[in-house]
C-alpha positions, 0 to 999 in steps of 0.5 A: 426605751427607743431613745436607750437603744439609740444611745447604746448604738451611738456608744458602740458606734464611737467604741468602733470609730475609736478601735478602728482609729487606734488600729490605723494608728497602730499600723501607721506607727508599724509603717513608720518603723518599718518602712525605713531601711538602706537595702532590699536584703537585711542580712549579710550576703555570706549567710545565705543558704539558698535562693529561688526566682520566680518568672510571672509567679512559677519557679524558675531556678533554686540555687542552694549553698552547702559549702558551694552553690549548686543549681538545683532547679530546674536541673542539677548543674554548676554554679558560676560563682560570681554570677551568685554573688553579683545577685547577692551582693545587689540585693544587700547593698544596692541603695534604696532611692525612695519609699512610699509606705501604704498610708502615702499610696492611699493617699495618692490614690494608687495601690502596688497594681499601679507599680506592677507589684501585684502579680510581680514579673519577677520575684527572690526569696531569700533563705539566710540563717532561720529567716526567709525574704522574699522581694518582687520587681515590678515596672521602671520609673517614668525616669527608667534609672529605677525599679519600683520592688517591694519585700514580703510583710513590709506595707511599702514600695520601694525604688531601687536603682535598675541595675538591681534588677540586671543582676537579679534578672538572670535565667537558669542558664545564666548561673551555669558555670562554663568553666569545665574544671575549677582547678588548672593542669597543676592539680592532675598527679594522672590522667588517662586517655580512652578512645572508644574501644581502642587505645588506652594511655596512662601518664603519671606525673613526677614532679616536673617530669612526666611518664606514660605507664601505659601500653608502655612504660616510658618518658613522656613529653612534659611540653606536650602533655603541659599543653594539653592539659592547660588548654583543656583544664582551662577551657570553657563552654561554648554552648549548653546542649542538656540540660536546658530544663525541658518539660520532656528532658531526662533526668540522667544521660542515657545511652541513647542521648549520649549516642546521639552526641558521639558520646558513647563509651564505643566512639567518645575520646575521654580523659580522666584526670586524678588529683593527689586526693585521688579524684576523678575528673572526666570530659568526653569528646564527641561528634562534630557540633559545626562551627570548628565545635564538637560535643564534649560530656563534662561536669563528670557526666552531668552535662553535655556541652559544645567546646572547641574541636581543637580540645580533642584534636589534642587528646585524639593524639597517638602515644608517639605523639607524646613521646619524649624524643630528646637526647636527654629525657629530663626536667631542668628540676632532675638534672643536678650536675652538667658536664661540658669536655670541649677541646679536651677542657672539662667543665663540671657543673653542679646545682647546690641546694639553694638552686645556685651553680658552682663550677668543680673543674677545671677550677673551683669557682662559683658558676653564671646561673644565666649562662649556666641555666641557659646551657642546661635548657639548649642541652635538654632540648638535644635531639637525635639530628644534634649528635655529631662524633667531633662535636661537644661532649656533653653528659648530665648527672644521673645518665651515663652516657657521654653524647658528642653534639654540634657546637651550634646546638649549644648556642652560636657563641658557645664558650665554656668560659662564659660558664663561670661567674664573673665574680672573681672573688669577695672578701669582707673588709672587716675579715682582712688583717693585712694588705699589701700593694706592689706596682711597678710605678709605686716604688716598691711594696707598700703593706698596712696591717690592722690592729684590732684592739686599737681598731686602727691601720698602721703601716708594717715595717717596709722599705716605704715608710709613711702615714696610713691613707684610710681613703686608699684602704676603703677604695681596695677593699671596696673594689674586693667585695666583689671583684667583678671581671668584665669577662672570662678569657681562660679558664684556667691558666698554667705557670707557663701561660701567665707570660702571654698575658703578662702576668709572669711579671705583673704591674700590680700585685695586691696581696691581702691576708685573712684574721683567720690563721687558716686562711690562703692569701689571696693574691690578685695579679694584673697584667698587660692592658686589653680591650676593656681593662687589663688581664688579671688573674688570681694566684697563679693557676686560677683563671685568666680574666679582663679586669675593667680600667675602673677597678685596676685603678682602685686596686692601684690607690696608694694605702700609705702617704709618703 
């Protein structure tokens, strides 16, 4: 009997040996399959839902997404981003260096005590989908290029690179956004401006323009008002002053907190901003903070901050402040037509759909958009110290008025030819039927007409005769498409000018007809030589203008060979 209760112990003993060796395998080959991995965090990055830190194993911050991320512990604030991402982003694809899975610790005789991992000075739990992470930090490497880290349910520690660490290693502070608005000035369709129980302005946006509504209705300053707004949309938060997370720390900014940082509705200067979804967005000045600093409530009422005192100076602005004071009350968007009368010569200019100008008077041309573009801004910025009785008649469209100005004020070379283009004239060389050229030096008129179906050049029937030369052809009707000045001397010539210019006799008439029957010969007449080229015009009442050496000589080419 003794001798059988010995056997039976033997076989249960080798039964126990042989589970417990098939347990140690079984968890080795867990290990093994487990133990291998690239990245502390398994998921993509854009699938998390929410991210809690622990400092010495208490909860120190809960972020959470829901179309953005928000800072929910341990208090309600904005969430900067990027400072999110960069910690996501680590977790993700930070390369882990090395592993040591618990069958390799047993072995070396050490446990995750040894590498700080068993009451973690820093630990994340990570939400993404239905699956949770949770992965702690324990001490640096002998090297210090590392960190050893280890994940909730995997029987190993891992060696990470050090800057894992940083970018986990934020306080709750760390994640608040300093920006005080997401959008810039071009999202506000308003805004108002309260100073405690006093002043009240409205101002509200027309296009490029602007228009204060209240206590009166009337042009604002655009520039002024573009300041205010791109340094106050833009600014960010120096200092946070609540909340910072106090075990003793309100909830909710009362009366007296506010108060007690000038914030109160009877002392705080505060703007509200509306965008076209018709959002409100508000920030309150308040009391001096030291340092050029003052108080400001931001983040709609959720947190009070320091900001540069500047930003309120700015909004501290009366309503004159803010006044448009110019002559012509306008953005350069409004204005579609320019009118300039100087020496009893009218200019009118006006803008084509395209944003392009064009000249209606004295001639019917296309207009410099540099200079006419340059003129408009001289005249918006016209002030009451402009306006002089024998000056520069100068009006803009949708304003009746007809205001006299200084000619210095519209630029110290003002001239109302530079307002035209100097592009005189353009015409196709596939749209030319005929062209002719007469020259005191070319023996007469030489003329060449083009045969379409032949698709060829012939000479027309002329006191000259000759062979077609192709290359004189292609050289004027190359410097046609466009003809360019080198600049405008007079607007607009009469038959009675054209002899002080030579022109009543020119030395080269290029005459060039159209395909189309309805089509105006063109004909370009040079005149006498001058700095720069020769005068030139186009017909017989359009402008005088100084035509380069370069294009006289190509205009100049002989079209038929003799």
């Amino acid at each position: 009997m003794k001798n059988m209760r010995i056997i039976f112990w033997l076989v249960v003993g080798v039964a126990a040996l042989a589970g417990a060796n098939f347990l140690l395998s079984l968890d080795a080959s867990r290990e093994t399959a487990i133990v291998p991995r690239s990245t502390l965090l398994p998921v993509p990055d854009d699938t998390v839902s929410l991210v809690e830190i622990s400092r010495n194993g208490v909860v120190e911050s809960v972020l959470t997404h829901t179309g953005s991320w928000r800072l929910v512990e341990p208090f309600a604030g904005s969430v900067d981003e990027s400072v999110v991402l960069k910690l996501l982003d680590a977790l993700a694809y930070a390369p882990v260096d090395d592993s040591l899975g618990d069958q390799e610790l047993l072995k070396l005789g050490r446990t995750r005590a040894d590498f700080g991992l068993e009451n973690p000075r820093l630990a994340v739990r990570v939400r993404a989908l239905d699956s949770e992470t949770s992965i702690s930090f324990g001490i640096a490497t002998p090297s210090a290029s590392g960190v050893y880290a280890a994940i909730e349910g995997v029987r190993a520690v891992f060696v990470v690179p050090s800057n894992t660490l940083a970018a986990v290693d934020v306080p709750a502070s760390g994640f608040r956004s300093r920006k005080l608005f997401a959008s810039g000035e071009e999202s506000v369709a308003s805004f108002d401006v309260k100073r405690g129980t006093g002043e009240f302005m409205r101002f509200r946006r027309d296009g490029d323009a602007w228009t204060m509504v209240q206590p009166a209705e009337g042009p604002a300053s655009a520039t002024k008002i573009r300041k205010l707004l791109s340094d106050v949309m833009s600014a960010s938060a120096v200092d946070f002053v609540w909340p910072v997370g106090g075990s003793n720390e309100v909830a909710e900014a009362s009366s007296a907190l506010l108060a007690g940082y000038g914030l109160g509705a009877e002392s705080a200067v505060t703007l509200t901003f509306k965008g076209p979804d018709g959002a409100d967005r508000r920030i309150s000045f308040g009391s001096d903070a030291g340092e050029g600093r003052v108080y400001a409530l931001v983040h709609n009422g959720s947190a009070i901050v320091t900001v540069d005192g500047a930003l309120k100076d700015m909004a501290s602005l009366d309503g004159s402040a803010f006044a448009d004071t110019r002559i012509f009350p306008y953005e350069p968007s409004q204005v579609t037509g320019l009118s300039v009368v100087d020496g009893g010569v009218a200019c009118m200019l006006a803008k084509k759909d395209d944003g392009s100008w064009r000249m209606d008077a004295p001639v019917s041309a296309a207009a410099s958009l540099t200079a006419v573009e340059s003129l408009l801004a001289k005249v918006l910025a016209l002030r009451g110290g402009d306006v002089d009785e024998d000056g520069v008649e100068v009006s803009v469209s949708s304003d009746e008025r007809k205001v006299r100005v200084a000619r210095a004020s519209l630029g110290p070379q003002f001239r109302l030819e530079d307002f035209r283009s100097l592009e005189i004239l353009k015409i196709d060389p596939a749209s030319v039927r005929r062209l002719s050229v007469t020259g005191t030096d070319t023996n007469g008129t030489k003329s060449v007409v083009y045969d379409r179906d032949r698709r060829a050049w012939s000479v027309e029937a002329s006191p000259v005769s000759g062979t077609v030369s192709e290359a004189g052809v292609a050289r004027v009707l190359g410097v046609v498409n466009p003809l360019d000045a080198g600049r405008i001397v007079k607007l607009k010539v009469s038959a009675d000018e054209l002899g002080g210019y030579g022109l009543d006799k020119p030395r080269l008439t290029v005459a060039i007809d159209l395909e189309r029957e309805d089509a105006i010969r063109r004909n370009i007449l040079v005149g006498d030589e001058t700095d720069g080229g020769c005068f030139a015009t186009v017909g017989a009442s359009d402008a005088v203008f100084v035509l380069p050496e370069s294009a006289v000589c190509d205009l100049s080419a002989d079209i038929v060979e003799e």
